[in-house]
KOLLUM-166579 format. One line per field, with one value per residue (C-alpha): x, y, z; residue in three letters. Coordinates in Angstrom, 2 decimals. Example, Ala and Ser with C-alpha at 12.3 -4.5 7.8 and 13.67 -1.06 7.14 Angstrom:
u 12.30;13.67;
v -4.50;-1.06;
w 7.80;7.14;
residuo ALA;SER;
This chain:
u -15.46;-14.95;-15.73;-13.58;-15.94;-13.56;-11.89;-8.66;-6.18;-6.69;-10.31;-9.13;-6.67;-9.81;-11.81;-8.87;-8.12;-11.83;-11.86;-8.88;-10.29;-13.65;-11.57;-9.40;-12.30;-13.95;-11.23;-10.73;-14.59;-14.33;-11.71;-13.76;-16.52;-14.66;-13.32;-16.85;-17.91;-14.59;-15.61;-19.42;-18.23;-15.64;-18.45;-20.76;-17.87;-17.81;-21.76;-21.29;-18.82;-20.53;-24.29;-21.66;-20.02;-23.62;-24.57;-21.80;-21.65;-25.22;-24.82;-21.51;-23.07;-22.52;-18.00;-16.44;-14.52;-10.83;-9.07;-5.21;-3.81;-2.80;-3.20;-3.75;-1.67;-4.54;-5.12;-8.71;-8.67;-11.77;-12.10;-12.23;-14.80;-17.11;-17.29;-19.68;-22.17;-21.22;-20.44;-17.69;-14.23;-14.15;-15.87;-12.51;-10.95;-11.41;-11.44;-9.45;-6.54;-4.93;-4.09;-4.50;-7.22;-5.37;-3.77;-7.41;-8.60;-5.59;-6.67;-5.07;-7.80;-7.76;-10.54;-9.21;-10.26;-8.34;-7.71;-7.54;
v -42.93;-42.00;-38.88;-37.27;-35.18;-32.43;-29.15;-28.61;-26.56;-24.08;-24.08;-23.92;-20.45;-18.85;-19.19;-17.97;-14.98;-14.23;-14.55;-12.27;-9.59;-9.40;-9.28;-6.28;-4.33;-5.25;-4.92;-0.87;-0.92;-2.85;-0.41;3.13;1.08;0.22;3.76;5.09;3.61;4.53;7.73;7.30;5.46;8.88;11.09;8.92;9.43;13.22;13.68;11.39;13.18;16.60;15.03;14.47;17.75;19.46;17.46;18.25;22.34;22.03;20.49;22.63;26.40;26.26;25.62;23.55;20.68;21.10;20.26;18.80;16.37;13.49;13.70;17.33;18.97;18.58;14.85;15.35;15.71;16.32;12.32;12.27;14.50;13.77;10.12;9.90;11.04;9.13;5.50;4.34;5.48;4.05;6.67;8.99;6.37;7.06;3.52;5.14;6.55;3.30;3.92;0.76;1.00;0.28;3.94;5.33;3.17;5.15;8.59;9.40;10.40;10.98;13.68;17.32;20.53;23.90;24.51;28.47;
w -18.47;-14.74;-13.81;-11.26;-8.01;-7.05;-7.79;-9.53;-8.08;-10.53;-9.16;-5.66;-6.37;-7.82;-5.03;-2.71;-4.46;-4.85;-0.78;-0.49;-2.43;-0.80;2.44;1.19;0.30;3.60;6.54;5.64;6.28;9.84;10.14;9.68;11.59;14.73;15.03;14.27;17.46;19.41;18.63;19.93;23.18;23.60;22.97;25.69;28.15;27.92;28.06;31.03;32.77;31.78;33.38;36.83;36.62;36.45;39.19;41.48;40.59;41.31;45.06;45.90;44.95;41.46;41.89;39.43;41.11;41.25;38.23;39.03;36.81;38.33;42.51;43.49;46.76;49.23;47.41;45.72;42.21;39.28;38.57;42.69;43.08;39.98;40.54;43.29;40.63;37.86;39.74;36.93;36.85;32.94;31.97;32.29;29.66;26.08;24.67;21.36;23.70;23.85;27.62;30.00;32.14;34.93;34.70;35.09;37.77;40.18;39.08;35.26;32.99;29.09;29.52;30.99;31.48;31.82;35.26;34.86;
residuo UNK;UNK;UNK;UNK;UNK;UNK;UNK;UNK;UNK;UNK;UNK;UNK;UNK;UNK;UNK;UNK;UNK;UNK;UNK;UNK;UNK;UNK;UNK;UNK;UNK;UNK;UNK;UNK;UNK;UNK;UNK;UNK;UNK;UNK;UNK;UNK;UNK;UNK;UNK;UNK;UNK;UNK;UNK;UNK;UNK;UNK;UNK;UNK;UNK;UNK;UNK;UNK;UNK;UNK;UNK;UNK;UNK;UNK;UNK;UNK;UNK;UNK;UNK;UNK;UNK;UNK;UNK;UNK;UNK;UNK;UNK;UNK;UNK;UNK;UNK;UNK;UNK;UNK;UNK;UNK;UNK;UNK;UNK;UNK;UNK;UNK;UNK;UNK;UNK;UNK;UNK;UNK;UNK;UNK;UNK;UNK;UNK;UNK;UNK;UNK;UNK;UNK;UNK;UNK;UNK;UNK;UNK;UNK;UNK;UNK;UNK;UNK;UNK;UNK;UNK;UNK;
């Protein structure tokens, strides 16, 4: 008798739908996972930008920096004046925003604070 070396189709659907089952369980986990660390990157921004902020209240006699959204009247605005001290305008880019970074790079910013 000859014996035949490979796998019948019924075989071969097994094995597929075993694969697409393990992936259903596992892309809601990549999911959480890659938001997880959205969420840490955001959070690294804002201590970031706070560490700047610090920095600059503590060399202008302890003033915030002015906070316009967008380019202020006199053309200085908070990403403006804290970036000297933090040296990376993608730091005022939440990576979870989905904003291009282009928009940050000419002075928009995700991260705000109350101007009053």
């Amino acid at each position: 008798m000859k014996r035949q070396t490979g796998f019948t189709l019924i075989e071969l659907l097994v094995v597929i739908a075993i694969i697409a089952i393990l992936a259903a369980i596992l892309f809601p986990v990549f999911a959480r996972a890659r938001a997880k660390a959205q969420q840490n990157s955001c959070l690294s921004n804002l201590k970031q930008i706070a560490l700047g902020t610090l920095m600059y209240v503590s060399d202008y006699d302890q003033r915030m920096p002015i906070a316009y959204e967008g380019a202020s009247p006199i053309g200085i605005n908070f990403t403006g004046e804290v970036y000297p001290y933090v040296k990376n305008v993608q730091i005022f880019n939440c990576p979870a925003s989905g904003w291009d970074a282009a928009y940050y790079s000419t002075g928009g910013r995700v991260y705000i604070y109350p101007a009053d």
